[in-house]
C-alpha positions as CSV (number, residue, x, y, z in Angstrom):
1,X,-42.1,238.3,189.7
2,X,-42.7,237.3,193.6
3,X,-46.5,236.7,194.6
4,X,-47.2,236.5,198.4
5,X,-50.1,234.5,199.6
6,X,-50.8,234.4,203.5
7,X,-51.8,231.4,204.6
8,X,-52.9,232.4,208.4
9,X,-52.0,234.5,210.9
10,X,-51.8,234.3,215.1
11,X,-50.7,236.4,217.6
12,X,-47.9,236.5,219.0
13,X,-47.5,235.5,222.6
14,X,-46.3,238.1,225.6
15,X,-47.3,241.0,223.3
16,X,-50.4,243.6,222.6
17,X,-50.4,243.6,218.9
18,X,-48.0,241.6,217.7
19,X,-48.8,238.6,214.9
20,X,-47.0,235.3,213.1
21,X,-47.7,235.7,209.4
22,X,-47.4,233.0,207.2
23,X,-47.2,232.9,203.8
24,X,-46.4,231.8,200.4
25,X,-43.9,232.9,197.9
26,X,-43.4,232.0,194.7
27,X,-40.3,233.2,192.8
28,X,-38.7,234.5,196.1
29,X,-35.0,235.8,194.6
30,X,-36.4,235.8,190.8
31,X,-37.8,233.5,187.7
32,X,-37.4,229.9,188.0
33,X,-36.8,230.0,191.8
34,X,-38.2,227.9,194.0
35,X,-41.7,228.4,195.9
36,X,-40.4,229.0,200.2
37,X,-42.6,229.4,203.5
38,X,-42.2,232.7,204.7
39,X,-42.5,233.4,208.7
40,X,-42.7,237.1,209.4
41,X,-43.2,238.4,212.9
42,X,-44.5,241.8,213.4
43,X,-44.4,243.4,217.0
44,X,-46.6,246.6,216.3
45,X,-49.1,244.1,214.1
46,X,-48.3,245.9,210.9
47,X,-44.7,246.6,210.3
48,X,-42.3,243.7,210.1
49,X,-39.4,243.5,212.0
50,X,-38.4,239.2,211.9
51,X,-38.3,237.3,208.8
52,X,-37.1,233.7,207.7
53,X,-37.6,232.2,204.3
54,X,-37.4,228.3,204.3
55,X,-37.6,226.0,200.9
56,X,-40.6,223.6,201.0
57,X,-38.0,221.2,201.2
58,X,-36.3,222.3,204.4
59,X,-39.9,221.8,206.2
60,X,-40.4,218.6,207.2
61,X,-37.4,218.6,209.1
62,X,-37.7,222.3,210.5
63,X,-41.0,221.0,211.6
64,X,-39.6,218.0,213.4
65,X,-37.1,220.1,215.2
66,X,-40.0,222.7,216.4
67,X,-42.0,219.7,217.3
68,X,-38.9,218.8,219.7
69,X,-38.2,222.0,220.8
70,X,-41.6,221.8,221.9
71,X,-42.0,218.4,223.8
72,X,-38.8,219.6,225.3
73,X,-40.5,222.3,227.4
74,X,-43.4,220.6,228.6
């Protein structure tokens, strides 16, 4: 069985109530599966409309590629 634990939340940029939630899952697509970081963006603040899953060992290198993404645009 899934457990969720958020880890933090922030709001979301250019809106009123929207958030980032991230959080936590263990057993994400049954037993034995592998914990994943799960990103969910909410508009209204509540109600979840954007969601990626990525493996603990995907994150490093998604990361690095944010990190890029980032320097890019300053």
């Amino acid at each position: 069985m899934s457990t969720i634990t958020e880890l933090g939340t922030l709001a979301l940029a250019g809106t009123k109530k929207g958030k980032i939630s991230i959080s936590n899952v263990t057993e994400p697509y049954g037993k034995d599966t592998a914990d994943i970081v799960s990103i969910g963006i909410s508009l209204n603040g509540q109600d979840i409309q954007w969601k990626s899953h990525i493996p603990y060992e995907n994150l490093e290198e998604v990361i690095a590629i944010l990190q890029k993404a980032l320097d890019n645009k300053k």
